[in-house]
Backbone as XML, in Angstrom:
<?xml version="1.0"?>
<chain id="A" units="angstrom">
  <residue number="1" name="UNK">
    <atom name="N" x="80.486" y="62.332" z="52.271"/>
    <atom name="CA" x="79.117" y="62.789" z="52.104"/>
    <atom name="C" x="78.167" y="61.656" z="52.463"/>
  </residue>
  <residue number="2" name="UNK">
    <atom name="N" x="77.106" y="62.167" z="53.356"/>
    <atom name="CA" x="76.251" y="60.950" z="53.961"/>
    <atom name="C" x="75.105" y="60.688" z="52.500"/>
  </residue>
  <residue number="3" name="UNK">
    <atom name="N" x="74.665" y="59.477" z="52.166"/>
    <atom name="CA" x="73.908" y="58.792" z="51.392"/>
    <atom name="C" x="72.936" y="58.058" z="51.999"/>
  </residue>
  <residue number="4" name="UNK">
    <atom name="N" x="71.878" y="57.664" z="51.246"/>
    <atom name="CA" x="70.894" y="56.871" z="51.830"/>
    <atom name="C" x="70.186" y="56.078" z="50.089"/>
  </residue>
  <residue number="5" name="UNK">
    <atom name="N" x="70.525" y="54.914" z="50.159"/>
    <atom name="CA" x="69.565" y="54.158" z="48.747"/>
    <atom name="C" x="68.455" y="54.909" z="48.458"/>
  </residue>
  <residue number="6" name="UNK">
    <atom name="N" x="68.120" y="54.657" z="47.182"/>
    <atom name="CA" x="66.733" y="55.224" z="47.073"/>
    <atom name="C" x="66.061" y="54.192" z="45.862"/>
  </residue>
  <residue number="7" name="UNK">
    <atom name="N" x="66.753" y="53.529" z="44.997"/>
    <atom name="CA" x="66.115" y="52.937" z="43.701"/>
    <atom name="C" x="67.419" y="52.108" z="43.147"/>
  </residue>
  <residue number="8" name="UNK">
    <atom name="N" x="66.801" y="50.992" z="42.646"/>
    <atom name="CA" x="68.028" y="50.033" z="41.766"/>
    <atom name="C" x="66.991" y="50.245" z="40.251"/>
  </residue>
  <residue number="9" name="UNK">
    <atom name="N" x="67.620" y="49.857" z="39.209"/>
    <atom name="CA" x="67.069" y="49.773" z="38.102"/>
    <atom name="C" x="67.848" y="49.348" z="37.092"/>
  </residue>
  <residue number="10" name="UNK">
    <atom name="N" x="67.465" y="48.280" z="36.156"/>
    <atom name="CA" x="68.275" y="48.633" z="34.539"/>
    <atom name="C" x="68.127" y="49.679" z="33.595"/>
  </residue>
  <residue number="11" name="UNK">
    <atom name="N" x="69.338" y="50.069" z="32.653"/>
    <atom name="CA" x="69.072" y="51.453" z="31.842"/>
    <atom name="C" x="68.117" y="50.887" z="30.997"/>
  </residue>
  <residue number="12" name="UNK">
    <atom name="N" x="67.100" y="51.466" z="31.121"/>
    <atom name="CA" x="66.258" y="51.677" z="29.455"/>
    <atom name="C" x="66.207" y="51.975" z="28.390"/>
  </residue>
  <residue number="13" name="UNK">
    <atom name="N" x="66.556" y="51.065" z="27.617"/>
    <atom name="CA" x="66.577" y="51.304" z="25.465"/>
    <atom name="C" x="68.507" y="51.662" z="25.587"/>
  </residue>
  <residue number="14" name="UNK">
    <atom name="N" x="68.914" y="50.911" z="26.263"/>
    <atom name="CA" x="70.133" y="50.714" z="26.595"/>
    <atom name="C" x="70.829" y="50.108" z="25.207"/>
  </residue>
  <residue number="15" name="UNK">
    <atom name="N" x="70.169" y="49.646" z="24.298"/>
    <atom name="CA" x="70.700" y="48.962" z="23.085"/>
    <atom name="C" x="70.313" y="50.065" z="21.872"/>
  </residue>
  <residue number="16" name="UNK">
    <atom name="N" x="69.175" y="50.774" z="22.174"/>
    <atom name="CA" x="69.324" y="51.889" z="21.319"/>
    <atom name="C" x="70.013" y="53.141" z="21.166"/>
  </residue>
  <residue number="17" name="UNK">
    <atom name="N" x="70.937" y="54.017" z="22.161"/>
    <atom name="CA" x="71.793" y="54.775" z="22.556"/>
    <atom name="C" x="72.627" y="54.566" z="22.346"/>
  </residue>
  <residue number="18" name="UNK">
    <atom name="N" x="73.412" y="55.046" z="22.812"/>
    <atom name="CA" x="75.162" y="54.938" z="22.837"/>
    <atom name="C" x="75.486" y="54.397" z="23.773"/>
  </residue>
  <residue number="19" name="UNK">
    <atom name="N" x="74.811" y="53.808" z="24.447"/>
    <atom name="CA" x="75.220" y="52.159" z="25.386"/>
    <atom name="C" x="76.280" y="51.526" z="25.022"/>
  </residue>
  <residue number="20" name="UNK">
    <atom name="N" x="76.029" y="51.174" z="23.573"/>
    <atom name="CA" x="76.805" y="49.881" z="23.048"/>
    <atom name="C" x="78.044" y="51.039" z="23.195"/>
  </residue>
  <residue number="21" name="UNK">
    <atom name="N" x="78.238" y="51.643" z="22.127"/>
    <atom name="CA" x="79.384" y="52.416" z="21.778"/>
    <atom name="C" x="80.185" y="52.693" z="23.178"/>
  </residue>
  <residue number="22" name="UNK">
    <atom name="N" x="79.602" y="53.405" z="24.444"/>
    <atom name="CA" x="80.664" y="53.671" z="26.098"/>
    <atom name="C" x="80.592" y="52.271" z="26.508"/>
  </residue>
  <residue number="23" name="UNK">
    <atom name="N" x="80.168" y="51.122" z="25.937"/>
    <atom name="CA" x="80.390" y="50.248" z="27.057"/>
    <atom name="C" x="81.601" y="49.749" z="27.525"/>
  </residue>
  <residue number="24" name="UNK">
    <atom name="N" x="82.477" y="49.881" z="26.894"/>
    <atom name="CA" x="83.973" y="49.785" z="27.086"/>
    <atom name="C" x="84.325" y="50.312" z="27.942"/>
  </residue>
  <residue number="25" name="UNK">
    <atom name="N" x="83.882" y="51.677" z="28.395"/>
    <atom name="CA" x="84.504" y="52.712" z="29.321"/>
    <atom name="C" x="83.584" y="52.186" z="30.746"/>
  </residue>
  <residue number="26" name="UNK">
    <atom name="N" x="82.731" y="51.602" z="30.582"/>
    <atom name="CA" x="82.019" y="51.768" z="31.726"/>
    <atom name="C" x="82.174" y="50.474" z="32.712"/>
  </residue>
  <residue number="27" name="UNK">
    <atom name="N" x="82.181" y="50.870" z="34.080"/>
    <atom name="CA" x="83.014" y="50.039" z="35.051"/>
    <atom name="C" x="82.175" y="50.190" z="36.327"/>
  </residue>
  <residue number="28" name="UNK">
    <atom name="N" x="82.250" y="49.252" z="36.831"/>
    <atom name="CA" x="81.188" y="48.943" z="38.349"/>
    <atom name="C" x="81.765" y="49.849" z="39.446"/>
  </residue>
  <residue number="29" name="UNK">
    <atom name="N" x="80.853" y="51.041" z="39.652"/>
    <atom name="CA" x="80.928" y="52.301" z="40.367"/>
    <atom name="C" x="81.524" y="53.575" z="39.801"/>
  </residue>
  <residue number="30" name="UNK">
    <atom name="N" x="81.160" y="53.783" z="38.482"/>
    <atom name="CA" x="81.153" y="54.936" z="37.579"/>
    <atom name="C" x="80.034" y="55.415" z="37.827"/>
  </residue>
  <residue number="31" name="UNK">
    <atom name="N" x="80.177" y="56.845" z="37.850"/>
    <atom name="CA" x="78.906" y="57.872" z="38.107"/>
    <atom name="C" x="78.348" y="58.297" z="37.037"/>
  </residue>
  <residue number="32" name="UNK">
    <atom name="N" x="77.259" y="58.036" z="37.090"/>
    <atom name="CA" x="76.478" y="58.690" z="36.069"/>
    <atom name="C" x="75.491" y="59.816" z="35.923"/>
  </residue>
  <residue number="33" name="UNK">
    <atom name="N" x="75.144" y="60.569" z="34.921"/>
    <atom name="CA" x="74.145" y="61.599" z="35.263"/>
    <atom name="C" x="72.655" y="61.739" z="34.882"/>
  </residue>
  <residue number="34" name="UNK">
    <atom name="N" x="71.764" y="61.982" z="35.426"/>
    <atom name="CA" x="70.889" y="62.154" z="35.328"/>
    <atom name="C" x="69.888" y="63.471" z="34.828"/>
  </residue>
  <residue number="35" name="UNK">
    <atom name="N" x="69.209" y="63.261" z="33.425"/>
    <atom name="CA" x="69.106" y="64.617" z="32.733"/>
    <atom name="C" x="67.437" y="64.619" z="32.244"/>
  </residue>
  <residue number="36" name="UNK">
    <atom name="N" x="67.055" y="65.596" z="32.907"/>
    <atom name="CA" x="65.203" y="65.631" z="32.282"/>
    <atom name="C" x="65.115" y="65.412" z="30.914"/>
  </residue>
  <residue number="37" name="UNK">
    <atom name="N" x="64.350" y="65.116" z="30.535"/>
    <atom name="CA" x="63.622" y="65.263" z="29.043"/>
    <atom name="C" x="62.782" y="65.722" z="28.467"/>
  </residue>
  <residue number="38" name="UNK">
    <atom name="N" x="62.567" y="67.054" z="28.859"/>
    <atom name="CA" x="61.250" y="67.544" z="29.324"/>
    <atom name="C" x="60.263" y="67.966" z="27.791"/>
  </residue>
  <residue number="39" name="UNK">
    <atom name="N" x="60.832" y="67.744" z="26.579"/>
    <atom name="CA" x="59.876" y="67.464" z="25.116"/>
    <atom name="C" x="60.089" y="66.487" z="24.850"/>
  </residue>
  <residue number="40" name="UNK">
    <atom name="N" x="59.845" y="64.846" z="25.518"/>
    <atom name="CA" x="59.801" y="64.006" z="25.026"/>
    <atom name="C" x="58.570" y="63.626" z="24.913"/>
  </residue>
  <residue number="41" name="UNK">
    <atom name="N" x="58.211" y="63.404" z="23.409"/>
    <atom name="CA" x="56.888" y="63.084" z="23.015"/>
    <atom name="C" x="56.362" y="61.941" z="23.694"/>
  </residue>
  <residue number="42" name="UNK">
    <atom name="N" x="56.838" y="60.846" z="24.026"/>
    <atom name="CA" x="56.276" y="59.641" z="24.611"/>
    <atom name="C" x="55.992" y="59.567" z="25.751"/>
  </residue>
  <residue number="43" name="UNK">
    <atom name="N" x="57.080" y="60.026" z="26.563"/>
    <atom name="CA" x="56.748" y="60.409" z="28.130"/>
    <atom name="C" x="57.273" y="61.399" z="28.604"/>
  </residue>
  <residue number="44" name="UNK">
    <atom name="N" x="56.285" y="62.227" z="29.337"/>
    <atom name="CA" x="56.841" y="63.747" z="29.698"/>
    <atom name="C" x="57.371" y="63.621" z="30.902"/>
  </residue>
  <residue number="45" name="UNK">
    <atom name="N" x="57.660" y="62.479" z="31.288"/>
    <atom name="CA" x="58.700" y="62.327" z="32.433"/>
    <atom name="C" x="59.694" y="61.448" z="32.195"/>
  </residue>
  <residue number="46" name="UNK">
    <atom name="N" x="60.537" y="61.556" z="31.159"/>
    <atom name="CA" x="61.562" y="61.008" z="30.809"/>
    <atom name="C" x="62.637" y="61.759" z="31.239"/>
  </residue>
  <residue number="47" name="UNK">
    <atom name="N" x="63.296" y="60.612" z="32.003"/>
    <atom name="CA" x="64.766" y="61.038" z="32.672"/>
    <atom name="C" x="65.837" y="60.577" z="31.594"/>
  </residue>
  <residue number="48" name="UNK">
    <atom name="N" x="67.190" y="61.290" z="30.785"/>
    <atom name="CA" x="67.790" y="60.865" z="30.424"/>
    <atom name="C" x="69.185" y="60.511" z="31.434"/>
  </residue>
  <residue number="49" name="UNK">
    <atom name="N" x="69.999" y="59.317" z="30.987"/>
    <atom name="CA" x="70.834" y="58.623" z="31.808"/>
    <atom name="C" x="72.049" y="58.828" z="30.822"/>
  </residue>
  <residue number="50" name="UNK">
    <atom name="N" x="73.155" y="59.764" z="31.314"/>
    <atom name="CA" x="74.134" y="59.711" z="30.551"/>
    <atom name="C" x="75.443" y="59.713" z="31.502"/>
  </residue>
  <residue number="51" name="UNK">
    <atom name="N" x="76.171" y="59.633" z="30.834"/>
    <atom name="CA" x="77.713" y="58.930" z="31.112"/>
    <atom name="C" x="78.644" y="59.963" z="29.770"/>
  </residue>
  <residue number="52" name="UNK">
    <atom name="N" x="79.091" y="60.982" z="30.377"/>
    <atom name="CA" x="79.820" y="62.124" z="29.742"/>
    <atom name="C" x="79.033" y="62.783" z="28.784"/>
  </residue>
  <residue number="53" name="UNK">
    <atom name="N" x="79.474" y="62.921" z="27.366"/>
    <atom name="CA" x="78.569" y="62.775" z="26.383"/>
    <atom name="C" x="77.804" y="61.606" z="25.894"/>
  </residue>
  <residue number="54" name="UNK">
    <atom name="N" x="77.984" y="60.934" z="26.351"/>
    <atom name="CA" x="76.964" y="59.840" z="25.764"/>
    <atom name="C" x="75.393" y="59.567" z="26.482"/>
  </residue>
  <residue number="55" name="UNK">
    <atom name="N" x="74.534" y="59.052" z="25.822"/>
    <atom name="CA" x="73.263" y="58.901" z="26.073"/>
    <atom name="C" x="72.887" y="57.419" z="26.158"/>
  </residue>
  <residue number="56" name="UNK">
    <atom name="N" x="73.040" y="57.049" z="27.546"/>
    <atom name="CA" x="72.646" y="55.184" z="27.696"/>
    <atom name="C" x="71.603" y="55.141" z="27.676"/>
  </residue>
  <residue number="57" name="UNK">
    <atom name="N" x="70.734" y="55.742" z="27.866"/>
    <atom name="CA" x="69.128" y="55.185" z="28.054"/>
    <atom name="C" x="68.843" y="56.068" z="28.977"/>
  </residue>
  <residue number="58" name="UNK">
    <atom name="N" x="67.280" y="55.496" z="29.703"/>
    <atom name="CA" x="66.513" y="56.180" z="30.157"/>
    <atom name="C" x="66.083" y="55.573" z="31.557"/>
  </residue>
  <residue number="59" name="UNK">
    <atom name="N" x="65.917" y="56.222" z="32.389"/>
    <atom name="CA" x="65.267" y="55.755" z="33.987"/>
    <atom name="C" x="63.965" y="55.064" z="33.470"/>
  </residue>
  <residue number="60" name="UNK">
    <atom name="N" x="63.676" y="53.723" z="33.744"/>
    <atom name="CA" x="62.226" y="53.146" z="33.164"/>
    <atom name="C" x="61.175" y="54.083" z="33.745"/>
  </residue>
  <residue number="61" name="UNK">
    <atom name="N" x="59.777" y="53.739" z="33.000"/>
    <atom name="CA" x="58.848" y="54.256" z="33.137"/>
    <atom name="C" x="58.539" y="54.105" z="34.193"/>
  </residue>
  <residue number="62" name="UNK">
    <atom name="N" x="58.902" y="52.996" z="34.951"/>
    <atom name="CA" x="58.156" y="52.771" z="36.758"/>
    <atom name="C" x="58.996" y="53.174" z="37.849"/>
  </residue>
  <residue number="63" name="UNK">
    <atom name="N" x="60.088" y="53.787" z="37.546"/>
    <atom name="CA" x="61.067" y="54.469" z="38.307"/>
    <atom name="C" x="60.627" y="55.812" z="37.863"/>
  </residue>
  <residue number="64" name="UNK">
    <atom name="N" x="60.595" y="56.680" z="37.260"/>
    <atom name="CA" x="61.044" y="57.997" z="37.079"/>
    <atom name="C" x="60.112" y="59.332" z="37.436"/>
  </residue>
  <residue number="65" name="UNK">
    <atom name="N" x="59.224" y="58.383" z="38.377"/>
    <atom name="CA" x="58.211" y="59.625" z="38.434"/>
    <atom name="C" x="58.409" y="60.397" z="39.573"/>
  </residue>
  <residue number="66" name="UNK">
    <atom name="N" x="59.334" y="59.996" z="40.702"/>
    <atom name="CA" x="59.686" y="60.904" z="41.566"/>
    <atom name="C" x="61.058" y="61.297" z="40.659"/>
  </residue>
  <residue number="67" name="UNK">
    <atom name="N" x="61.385" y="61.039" z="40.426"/>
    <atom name="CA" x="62.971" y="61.557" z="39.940"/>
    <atom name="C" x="62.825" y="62.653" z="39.129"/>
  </residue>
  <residue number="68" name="UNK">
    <atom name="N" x="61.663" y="62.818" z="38.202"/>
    <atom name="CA" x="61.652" y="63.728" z="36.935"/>
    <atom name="C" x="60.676" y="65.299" z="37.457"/>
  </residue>
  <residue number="69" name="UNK">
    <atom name="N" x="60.400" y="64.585" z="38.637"/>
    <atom name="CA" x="59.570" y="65.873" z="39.693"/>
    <atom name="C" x="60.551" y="66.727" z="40.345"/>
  </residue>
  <residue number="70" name="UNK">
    <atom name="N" x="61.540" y="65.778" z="40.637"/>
    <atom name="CA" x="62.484" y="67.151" z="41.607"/>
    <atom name="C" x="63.380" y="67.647" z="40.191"/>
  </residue>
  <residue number="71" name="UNK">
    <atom name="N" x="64.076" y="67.076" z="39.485"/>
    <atom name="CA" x="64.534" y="67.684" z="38.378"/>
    <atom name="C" x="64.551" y="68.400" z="37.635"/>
  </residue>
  <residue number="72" name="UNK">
    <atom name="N" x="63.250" y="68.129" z="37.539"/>
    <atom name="CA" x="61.697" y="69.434" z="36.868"/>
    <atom name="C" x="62.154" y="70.536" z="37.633"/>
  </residue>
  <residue number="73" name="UNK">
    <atom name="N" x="61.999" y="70.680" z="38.829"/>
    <atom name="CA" x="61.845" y="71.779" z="39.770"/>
    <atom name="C" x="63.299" y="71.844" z="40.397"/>
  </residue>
  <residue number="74" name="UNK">
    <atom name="N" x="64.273" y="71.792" z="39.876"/>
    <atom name="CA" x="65.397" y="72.104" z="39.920"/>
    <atom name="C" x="66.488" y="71.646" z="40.958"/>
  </residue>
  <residue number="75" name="UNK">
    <atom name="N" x="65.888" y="70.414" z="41.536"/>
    <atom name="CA" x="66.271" y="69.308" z="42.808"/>
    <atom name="C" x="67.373" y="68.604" z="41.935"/>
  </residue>
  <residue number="76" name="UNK">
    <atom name="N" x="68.737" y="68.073" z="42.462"/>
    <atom name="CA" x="69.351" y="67.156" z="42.264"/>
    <atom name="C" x="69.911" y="66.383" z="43.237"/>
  </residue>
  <residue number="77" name="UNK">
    <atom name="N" x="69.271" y="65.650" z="43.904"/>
    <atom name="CA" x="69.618" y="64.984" z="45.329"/>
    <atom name="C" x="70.203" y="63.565" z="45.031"/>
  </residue>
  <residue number="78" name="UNK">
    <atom name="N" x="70.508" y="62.985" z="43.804"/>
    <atom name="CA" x="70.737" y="62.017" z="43.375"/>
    <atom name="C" x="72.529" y="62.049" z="43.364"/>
  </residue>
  <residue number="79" name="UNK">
    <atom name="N" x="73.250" y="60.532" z="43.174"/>
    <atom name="CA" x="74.192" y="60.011" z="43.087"/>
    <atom name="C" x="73.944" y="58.951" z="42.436"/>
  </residue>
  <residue number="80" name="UNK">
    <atom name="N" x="74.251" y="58.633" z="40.912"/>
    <atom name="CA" x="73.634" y="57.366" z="40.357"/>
    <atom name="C" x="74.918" y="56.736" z="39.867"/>
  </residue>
  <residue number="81" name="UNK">
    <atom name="N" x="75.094" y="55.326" z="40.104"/>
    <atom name="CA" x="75.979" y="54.634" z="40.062"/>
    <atom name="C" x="76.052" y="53.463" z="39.489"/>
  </residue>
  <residue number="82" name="UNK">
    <atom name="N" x="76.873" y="53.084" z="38.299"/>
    <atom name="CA" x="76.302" y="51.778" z="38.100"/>
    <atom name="C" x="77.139" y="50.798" z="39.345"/>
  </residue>
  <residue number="83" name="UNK">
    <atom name="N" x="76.181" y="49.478" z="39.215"/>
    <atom name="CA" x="76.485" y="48.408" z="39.935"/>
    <atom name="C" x="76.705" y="47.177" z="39.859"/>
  </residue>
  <residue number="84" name="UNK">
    <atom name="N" x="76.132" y="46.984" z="38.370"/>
    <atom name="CA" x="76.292" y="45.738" z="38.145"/>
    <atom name="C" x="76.599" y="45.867" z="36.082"/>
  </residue>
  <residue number="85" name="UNK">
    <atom name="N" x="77.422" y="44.957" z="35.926"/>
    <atom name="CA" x="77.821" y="45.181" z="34.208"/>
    <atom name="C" x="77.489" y="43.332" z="34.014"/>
  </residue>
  <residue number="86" name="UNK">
    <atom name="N" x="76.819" y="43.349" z="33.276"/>
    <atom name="CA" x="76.525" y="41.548" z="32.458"/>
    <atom name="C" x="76.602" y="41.877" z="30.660"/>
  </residue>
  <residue number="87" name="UNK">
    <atom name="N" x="77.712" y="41.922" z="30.169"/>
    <atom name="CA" x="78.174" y="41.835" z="28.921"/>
    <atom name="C" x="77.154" y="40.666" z="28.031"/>
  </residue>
  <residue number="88" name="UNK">
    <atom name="N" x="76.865" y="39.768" z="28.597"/>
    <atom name="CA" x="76.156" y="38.167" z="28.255"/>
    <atom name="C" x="74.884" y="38.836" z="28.374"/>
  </residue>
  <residue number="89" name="UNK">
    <atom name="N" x="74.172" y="40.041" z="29.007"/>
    <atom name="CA" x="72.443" y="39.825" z="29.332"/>
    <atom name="C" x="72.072" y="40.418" z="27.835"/>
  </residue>
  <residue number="90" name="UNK">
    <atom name="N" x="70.908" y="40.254" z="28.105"/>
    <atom name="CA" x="70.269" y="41.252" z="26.617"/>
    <atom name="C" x="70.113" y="42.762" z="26.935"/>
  </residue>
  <residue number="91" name="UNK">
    <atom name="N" x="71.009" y="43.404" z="26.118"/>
    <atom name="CA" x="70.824" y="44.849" z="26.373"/>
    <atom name="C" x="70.128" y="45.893" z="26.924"/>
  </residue>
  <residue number="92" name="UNK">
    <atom name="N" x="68.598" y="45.571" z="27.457"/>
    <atom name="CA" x="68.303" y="45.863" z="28.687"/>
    <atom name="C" x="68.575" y="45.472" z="29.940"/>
  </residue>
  <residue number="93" name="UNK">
    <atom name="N" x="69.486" y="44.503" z="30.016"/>
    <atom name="CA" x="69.648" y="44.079" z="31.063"/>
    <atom name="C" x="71.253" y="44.145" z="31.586"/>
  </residue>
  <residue number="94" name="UNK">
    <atom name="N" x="72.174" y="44.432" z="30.750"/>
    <atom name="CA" x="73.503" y="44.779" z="30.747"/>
    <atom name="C" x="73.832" y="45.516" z="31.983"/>
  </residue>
  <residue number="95" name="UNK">
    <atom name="N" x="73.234" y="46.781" z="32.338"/>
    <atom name="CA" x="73.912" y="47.908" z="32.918"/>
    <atom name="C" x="72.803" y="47.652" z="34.262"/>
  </residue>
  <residue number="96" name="UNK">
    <atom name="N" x="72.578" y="47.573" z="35.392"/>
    <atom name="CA" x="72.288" y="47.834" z="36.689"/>
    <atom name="C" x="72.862" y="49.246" z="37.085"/>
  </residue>
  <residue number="97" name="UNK">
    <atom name="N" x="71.825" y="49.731" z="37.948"/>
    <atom name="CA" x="72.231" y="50.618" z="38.684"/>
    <atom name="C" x="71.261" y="51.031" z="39.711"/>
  </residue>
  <residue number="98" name="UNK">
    <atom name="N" x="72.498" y="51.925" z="40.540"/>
    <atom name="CA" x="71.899" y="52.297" z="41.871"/>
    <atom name="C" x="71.720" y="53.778" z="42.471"/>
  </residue>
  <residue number="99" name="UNK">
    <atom name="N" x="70.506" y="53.893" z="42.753"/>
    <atom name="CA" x="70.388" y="55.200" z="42.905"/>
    <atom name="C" x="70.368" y="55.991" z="44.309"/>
  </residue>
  <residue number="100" name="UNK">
    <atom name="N" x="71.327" y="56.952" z="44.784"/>
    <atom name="CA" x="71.654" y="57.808" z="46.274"/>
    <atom name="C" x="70.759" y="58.624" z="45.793"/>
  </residue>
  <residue number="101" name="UNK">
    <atom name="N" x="70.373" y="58.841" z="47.440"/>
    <atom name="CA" x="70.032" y="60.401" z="47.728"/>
    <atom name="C" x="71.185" y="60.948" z="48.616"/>
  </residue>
  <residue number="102" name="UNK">
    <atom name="N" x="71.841" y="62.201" z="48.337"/>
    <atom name="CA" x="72.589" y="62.775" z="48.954"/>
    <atom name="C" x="72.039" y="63.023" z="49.858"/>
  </residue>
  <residue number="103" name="UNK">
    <atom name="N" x="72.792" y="63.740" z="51.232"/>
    <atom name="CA" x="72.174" y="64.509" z="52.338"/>
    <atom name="C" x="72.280" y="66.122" z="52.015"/>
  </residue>
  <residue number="104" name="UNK">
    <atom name="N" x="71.242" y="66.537" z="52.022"/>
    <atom name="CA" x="71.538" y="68.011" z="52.091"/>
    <atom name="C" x="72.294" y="68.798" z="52.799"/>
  </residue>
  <residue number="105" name="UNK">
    <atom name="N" x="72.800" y="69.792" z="52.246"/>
    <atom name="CA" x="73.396" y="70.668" z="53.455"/>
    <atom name="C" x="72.604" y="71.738" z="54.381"/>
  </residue>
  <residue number="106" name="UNK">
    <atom name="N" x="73.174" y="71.576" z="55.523"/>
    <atom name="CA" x="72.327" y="72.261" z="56.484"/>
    <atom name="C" x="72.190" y="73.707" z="56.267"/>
  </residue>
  <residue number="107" name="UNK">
    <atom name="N" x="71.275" y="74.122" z="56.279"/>
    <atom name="CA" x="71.558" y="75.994" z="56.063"/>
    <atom name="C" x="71.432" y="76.415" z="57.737"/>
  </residue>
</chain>
């Protein structure tokens, strides 16, 4: 499947989730998913970032405003991947990741 970059980022409130708890499981080029939030009182464009059942955090506030638009409207063109794991950073800074846009299929 053809890809094209679109966004790097650290998970957000990555120490408040269940970050800590999957971090064991989680390994440089595990896929992750990407999930609206669409009654979140703080920001109504909160993307949630999860990894099976668990809830790592959130796409930061300066990333998520194209992301939470196509999501909204029922777009998933994304492939999100982590890329980088630092056990030593401070828990926002632990998990890196990288964000695809798939290629669509041709109709």
């Amino acid at each position: 499947m053809e890809r094209r970059h679109f966004t790097n980022f650290d998970i957000a409130g990555f120490g408040y989730y269940d970050g800590p708890i999957a971090f064991s499981e989680l390994k440089v080029g595990t896929e992750l998913q990407l999930v609206p939030e669409l009654n979140n009182p703080y920001d109504p464009k909160a993307v949630i970032i999860q990894y099976k059942e668990y809830k790592l955090g959130y796409v930061p506030r300066g990333e998520n405003d194209h992301i939470s638009k196509l999501l909204e409207m029922g777009y998933n063109p994304f492939e999100v991947r982590i890329q980088r794991i630092d056990p030593t950073a401070k828990p926002e800074q632990q998990i890196g990741l990288v964000v695809y846009l798939r290629k669509a299929d041709r109709v």
